[in-house]
PyMOL CGO cylinders between C-alpha atoms (Angstrom):
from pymol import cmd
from pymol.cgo import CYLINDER

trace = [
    CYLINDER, 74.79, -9.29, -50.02, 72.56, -6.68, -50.15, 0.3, 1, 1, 1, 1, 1, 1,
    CYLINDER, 72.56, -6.68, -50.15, 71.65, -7.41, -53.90, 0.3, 1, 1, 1, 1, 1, 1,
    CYLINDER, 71.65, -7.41, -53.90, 71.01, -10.72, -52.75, 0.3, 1, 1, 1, 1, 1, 1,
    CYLINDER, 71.01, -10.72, -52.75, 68.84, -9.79, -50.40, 0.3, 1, 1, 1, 1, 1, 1,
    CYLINDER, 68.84, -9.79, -50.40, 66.91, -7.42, -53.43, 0.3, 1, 1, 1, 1, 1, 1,
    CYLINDER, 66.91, -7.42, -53.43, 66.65, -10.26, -55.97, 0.3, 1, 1, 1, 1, 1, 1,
    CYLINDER, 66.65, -10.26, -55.97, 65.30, -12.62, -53.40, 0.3, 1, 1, 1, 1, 1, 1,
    CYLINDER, 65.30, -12.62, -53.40, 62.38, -9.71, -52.14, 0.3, 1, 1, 1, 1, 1, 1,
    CYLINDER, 62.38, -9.71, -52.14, 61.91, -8.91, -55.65, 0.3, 1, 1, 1, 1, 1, 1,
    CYLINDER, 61.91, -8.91, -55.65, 61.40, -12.97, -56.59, 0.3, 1, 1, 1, 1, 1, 1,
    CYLINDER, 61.40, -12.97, -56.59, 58.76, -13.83, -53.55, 0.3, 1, 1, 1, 1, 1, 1,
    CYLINDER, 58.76, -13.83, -53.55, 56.77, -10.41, -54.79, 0.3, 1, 1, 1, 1, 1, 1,
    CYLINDER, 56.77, -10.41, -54.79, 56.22, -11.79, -58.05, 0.3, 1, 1, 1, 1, 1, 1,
    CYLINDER, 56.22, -11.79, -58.05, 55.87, -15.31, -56.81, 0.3, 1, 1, 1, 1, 1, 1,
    CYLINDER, 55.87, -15.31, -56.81, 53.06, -14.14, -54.56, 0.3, 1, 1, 1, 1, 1, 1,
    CYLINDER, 53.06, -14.14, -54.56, 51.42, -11.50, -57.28, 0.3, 1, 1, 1, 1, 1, 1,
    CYLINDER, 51.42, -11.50, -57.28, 51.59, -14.26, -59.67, 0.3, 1, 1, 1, 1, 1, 1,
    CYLINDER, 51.59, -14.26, -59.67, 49.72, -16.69, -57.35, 0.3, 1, 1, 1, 1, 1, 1,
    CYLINDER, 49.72, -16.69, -57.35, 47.11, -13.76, -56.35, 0.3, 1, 1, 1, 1, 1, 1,
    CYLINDER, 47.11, -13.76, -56.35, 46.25, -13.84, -60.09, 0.3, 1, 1, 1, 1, 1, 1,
    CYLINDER, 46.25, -13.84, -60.09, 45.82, -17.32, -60.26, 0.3, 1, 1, 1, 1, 1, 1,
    CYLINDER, 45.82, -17.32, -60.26, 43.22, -17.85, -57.61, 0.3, 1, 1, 1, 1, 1, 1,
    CYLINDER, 43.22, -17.85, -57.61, 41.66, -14.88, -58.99, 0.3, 1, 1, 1, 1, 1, 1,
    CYLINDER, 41.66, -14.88, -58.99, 41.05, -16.15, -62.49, 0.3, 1, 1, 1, 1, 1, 1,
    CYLINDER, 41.05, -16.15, -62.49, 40.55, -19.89, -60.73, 0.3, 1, 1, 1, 1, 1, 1,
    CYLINDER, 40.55, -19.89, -60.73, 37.46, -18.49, -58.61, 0.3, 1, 1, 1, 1, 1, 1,
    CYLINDER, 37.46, -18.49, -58.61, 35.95, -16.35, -62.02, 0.3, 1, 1, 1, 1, 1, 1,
    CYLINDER, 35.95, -16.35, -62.02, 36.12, -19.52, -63.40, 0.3, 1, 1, 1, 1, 1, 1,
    CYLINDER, 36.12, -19.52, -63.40, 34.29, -21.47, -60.59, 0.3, 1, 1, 1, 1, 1, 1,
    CYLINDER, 34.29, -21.47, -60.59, 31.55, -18.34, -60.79, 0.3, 1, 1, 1, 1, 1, 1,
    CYLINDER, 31.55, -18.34, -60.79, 31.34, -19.69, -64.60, 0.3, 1, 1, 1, 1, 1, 1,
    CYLINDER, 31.34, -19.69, -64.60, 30.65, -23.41, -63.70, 0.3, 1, 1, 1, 1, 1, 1,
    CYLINDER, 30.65, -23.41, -63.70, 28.73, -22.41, -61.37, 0.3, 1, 1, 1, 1, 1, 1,
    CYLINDER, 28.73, -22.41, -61.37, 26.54, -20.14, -62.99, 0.3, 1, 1, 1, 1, 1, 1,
    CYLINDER, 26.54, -20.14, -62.99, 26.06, -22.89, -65.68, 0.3, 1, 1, 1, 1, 1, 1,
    CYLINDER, 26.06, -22.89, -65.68, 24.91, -25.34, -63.64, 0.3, 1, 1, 1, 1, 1, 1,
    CYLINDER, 24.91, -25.34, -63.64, 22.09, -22.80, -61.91, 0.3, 1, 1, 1, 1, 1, 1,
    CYLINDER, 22.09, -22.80, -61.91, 20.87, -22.20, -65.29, 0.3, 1, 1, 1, 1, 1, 1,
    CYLINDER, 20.87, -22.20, -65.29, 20.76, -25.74, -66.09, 0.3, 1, 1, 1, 1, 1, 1,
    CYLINDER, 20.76, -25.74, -66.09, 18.67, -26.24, -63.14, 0.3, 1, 1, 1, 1, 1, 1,
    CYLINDER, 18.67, -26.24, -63.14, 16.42, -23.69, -63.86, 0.3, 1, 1, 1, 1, 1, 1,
    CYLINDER, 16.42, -23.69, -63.86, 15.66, -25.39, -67.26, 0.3, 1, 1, 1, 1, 1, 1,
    CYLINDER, 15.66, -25.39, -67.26, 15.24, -28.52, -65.54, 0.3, 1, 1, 1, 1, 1, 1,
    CYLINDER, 15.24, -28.52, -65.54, 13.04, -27.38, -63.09, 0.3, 1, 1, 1, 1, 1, 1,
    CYLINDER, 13.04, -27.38, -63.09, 11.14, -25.42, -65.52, 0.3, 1, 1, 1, 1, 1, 1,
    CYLINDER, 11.14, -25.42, -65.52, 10.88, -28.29, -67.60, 0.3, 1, 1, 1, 1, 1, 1,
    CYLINDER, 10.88, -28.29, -67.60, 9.71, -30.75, -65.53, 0.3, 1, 1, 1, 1, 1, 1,
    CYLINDER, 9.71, -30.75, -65.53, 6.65, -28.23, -64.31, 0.3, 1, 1, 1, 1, 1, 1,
    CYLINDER, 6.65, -28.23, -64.31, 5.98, -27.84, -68.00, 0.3, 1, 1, 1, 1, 1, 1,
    CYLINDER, 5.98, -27.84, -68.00, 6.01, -31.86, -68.65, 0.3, 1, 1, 1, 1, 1, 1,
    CYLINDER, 6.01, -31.86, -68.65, 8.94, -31.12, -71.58, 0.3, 1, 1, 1, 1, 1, 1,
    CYLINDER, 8.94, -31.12, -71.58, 9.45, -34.22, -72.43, 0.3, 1, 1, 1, 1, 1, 1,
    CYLINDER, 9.45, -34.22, -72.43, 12.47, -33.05, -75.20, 0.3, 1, 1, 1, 1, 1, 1,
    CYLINDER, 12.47, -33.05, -75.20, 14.02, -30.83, -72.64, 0.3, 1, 1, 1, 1, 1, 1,
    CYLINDER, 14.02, -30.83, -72.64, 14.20, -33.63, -69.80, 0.3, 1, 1, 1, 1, 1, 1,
    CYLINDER, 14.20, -33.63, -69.80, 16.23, -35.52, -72.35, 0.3, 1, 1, 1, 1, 1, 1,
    CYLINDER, 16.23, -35.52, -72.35, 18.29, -33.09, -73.57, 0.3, 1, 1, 1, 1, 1, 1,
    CYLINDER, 18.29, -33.09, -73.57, 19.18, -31.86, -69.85, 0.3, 1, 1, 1, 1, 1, 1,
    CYLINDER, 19.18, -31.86, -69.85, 19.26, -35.90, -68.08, 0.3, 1, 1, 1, 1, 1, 1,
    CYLINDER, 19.26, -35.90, -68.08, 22.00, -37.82, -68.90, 0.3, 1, 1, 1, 1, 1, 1,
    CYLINDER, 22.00, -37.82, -68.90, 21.48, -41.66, -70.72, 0.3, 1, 1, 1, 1, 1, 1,
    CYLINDER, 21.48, -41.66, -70.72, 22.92, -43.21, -67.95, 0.3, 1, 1, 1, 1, 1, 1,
    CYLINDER, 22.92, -43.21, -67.95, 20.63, -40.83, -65.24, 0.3, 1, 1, 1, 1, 1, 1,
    CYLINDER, 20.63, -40.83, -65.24, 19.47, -42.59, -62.03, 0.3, 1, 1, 1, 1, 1, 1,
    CYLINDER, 19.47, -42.59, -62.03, 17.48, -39.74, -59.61, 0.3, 1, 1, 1, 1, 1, 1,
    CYLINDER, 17.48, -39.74, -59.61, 16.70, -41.05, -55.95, 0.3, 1, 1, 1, 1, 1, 1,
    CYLINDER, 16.70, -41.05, -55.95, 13.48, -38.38, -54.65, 0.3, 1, 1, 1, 1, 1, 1,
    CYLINDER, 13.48, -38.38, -54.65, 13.61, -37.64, -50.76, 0.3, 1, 1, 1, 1, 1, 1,
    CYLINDER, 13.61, -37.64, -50.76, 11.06, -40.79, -50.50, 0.3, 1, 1, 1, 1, 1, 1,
    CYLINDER, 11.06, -40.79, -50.50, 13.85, -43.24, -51.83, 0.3, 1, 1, 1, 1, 1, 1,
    CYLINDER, 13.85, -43.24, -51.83, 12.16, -43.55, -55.17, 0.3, 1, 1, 1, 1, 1, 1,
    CYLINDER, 12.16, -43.55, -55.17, 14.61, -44.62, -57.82, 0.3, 1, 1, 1, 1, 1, 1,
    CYLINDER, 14.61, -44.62, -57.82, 14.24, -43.21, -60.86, 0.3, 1, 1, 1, 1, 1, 1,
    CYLINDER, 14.24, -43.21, -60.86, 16.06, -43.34, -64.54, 0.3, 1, 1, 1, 1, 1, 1,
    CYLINDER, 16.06, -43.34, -64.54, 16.12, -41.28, -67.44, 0.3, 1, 1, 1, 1, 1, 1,
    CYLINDER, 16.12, -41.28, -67.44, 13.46, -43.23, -69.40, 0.3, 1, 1, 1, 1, 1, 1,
    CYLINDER, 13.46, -43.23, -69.40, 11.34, -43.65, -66.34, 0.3, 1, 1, 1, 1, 1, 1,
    CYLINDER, 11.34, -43.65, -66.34, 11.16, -39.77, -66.20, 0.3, 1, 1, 1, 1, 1, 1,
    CYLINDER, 11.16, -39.77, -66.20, 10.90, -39.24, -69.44, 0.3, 1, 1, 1, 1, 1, 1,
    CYLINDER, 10.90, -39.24, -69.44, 7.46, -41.12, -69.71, 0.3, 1, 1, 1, 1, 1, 1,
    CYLINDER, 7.46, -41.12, -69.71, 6.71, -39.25, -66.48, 0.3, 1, 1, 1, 1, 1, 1,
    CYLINDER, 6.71, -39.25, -66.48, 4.95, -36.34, -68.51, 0.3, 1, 1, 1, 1, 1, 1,
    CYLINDER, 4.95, -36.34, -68.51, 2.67, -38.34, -70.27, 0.3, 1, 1, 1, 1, 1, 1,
    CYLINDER, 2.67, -38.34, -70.27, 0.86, -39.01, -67.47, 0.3, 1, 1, 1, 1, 1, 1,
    CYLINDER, 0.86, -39.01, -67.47, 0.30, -35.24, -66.55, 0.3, 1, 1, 1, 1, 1, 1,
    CYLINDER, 0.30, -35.24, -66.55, -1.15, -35.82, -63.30, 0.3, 1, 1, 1, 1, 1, 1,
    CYLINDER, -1.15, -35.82, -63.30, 0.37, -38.22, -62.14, 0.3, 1, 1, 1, 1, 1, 1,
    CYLINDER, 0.37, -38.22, -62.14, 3.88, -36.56, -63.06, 0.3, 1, 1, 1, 1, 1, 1,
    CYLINDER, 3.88, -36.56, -63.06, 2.86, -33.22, -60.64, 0.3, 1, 1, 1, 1, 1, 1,
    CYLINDER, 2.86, -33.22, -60.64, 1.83, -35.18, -58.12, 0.3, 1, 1, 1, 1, 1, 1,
    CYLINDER, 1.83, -35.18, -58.12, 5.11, -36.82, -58.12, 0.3, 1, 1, 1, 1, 1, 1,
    CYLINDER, 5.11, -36.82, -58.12, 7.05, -33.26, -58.30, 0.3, 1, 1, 1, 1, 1, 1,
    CYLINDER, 7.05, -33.26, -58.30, 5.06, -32.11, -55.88, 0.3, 1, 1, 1, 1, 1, 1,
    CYLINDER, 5.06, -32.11, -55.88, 6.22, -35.14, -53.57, 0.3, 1, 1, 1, 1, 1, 1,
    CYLINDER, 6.22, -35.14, -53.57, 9.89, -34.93, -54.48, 0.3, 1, 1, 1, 1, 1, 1,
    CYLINDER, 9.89, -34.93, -54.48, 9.69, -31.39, -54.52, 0.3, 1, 1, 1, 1, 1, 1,
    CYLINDER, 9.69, -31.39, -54.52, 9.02, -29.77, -51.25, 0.3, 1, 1, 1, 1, 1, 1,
    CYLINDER, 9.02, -29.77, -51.25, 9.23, -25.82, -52.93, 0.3, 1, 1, 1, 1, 1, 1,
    CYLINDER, 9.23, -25.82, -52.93, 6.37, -26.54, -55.16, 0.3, 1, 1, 1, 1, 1, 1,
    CYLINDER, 6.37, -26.54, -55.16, 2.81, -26.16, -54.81, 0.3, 1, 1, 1, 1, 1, 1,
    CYLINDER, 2.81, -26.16, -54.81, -0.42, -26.41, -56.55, 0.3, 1, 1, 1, 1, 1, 1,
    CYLINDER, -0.42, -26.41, -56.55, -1.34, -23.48, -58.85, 0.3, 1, 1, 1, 1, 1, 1,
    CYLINDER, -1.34, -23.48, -58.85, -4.74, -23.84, -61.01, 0.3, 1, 1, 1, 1, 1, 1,
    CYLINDER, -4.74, -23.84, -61.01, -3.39, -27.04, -63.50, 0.3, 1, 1, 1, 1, 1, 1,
    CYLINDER, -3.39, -27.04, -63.50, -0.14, -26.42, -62.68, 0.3, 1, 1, 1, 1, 1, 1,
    CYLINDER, -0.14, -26.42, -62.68, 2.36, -25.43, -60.31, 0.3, 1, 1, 1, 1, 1, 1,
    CYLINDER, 2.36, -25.43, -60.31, 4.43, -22.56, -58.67, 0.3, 1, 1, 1, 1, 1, 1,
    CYLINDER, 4.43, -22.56, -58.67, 7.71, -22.46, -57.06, 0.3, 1, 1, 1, 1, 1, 1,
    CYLINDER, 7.71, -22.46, -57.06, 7.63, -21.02, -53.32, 0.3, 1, 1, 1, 1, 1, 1,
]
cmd.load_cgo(trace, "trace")
């Protein structure tokens, strides 16, 4: 009885250690993704202040549709011309982009 009663302590330690490391390595990984996807935002971001027309398509997906806080519908190709029109491309970041303002020909992030 009593080594009955060790084997099953003994099998719910490990059971619960080997869970512990699971969530562990589960959450570094969600730190990873998450991380990624920062970065990618930051190049996007950067990108679209810097009209980088190559970037924009490297970062948007083909099949990209953006909707801006105004309900402007936007897709990949509609962006991508975007920076051609320098202008008119910053005033439209700064209109779907409430953290950016005007800074000499360009912009800032506040």
């Amino acid at each position: 009885m009593r080594r009955t009663l060790v084997i099953a302590v003994l099998a719910l330690t490990a059971t619960s250690i080997a869970l512990g490391q699971k969530q562990s390595a589960s959450k570094d990984q969600r730190s990873s993704v998450e991380q990624a996807i920062r970065q990618l935002d930051h190049e996007r971001i950067q990108a679209q202040i810097g009209a980088d027309a190559a970037a924009l398509d490297r970062i948007y997906a083909d099949d990209f549709i953006g909707v801006g806080p105004s309900g402007t519908v936007r897709t990949k190709t509609q962006v991508l011309v975007s920076p051609k029109d320098r202008e008119g491309f910053l005033q439209a970041l700064l209109h779907a982009c409430p953290h950016l303002r005007r800074q000499g020909d360009g912009l800032r992030r506040t």
